[in-house]
C-alpha positions in Angstrom: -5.4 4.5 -7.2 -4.1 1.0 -6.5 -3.8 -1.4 -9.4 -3.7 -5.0 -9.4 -2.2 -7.0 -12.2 -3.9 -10.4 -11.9 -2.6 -13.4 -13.7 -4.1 -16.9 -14.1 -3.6 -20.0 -14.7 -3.1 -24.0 -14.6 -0.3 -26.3 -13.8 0.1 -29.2 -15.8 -0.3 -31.7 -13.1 2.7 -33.7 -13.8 4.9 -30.5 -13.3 2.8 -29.9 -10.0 5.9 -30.6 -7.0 8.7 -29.0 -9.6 6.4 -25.2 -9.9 5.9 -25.9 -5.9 9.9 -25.6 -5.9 10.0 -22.8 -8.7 7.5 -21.0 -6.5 10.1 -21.7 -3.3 13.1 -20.3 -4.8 11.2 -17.1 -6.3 10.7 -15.9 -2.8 14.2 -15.2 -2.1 15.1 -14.4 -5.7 12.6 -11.5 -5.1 13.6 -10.5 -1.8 16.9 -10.3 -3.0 16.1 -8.2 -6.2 14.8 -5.0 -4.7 16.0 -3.0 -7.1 13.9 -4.9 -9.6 10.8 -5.4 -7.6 10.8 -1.7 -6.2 7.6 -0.5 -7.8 5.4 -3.8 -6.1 3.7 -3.4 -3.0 2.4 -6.9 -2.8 2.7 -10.3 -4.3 0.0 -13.0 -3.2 -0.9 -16.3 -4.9 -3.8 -18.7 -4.3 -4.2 -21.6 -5.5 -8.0 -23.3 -6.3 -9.5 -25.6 -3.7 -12.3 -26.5 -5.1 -13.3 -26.7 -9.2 -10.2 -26.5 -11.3 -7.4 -28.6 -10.3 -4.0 -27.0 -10.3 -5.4 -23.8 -11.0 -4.0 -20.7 -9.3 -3.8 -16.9 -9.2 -0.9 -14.5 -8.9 -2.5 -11.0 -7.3 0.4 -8.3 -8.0 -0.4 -4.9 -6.4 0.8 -1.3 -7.3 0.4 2.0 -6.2 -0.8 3.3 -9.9 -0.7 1.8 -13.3 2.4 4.0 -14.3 3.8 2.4 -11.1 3.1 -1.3 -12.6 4.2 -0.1 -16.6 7.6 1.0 -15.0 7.8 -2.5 -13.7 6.8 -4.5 -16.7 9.1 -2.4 -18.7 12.1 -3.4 -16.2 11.4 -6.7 -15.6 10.6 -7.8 -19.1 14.6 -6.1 -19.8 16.4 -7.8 -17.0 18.5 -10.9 -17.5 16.7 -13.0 -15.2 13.4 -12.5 -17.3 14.9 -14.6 -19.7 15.5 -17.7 -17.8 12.5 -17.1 -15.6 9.6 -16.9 -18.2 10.1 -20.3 -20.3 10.9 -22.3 -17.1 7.6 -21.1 -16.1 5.8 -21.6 -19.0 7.4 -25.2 -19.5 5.1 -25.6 -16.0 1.7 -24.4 -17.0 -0.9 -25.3 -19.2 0.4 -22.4 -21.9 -3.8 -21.8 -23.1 -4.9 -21.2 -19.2 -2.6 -18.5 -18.7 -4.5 -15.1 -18.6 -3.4 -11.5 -17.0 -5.6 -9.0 -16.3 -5.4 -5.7 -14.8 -7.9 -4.1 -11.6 -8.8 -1.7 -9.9 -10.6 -1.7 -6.3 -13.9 0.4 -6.2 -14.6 -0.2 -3.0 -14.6 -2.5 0.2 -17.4 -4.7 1.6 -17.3 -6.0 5.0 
């Protein structure tokens, strides 16, 4: 059963152009980290076009939710967490930032 870890949030719009860079050089950070990003299947982030300025989603897919546990449980050990998560957070609007976790129960078309 696929899971989807879903986190939300808002940019502080003075910090808008630096998390733009952040977001460039997590790309090949990632790429280059297999060993840490093993467990994902798929990373994809919108951001709002309409209603909430700033605002954007991070969609982070697994193959189970014992799948996405071994992940958190790595990442949230390795070194690079540590640097990571407060230059992030120094970004974002700390009270907007949500995560969620989903499950698909089906497809429309």
């Amino acid at each position: 059963m696929t899971i989807f870890m879903v986190a939300t949030y808002v940019v502080k719009p003075e910090k808008l152009g630096e998390y733009m860079l952040f977001n460039k050089k997590g790309e090949p950070w990632i790429r280059s980290r297999q060993d840490l990003f093993k467990e994902v299947k798929s990373i994809k982030l919108f951001s709002h076009v309409t209603g909430s300025f700033g605002g954007f989603v991070e969609m982070w897919e697994f193959e189970s939710l014992s799948e996405m546990e071994k992940w958190v449980d790595k990442y949230m050990k390795d070194k690079d967490y540590a640097t990571y998560h407060p230059e992030f957070m120094a970004l974002i609007v700390p009270e907007t930032y949500s995560i969620n976790i989903w499950t698909s129960v089906g497809e429309l078309q």
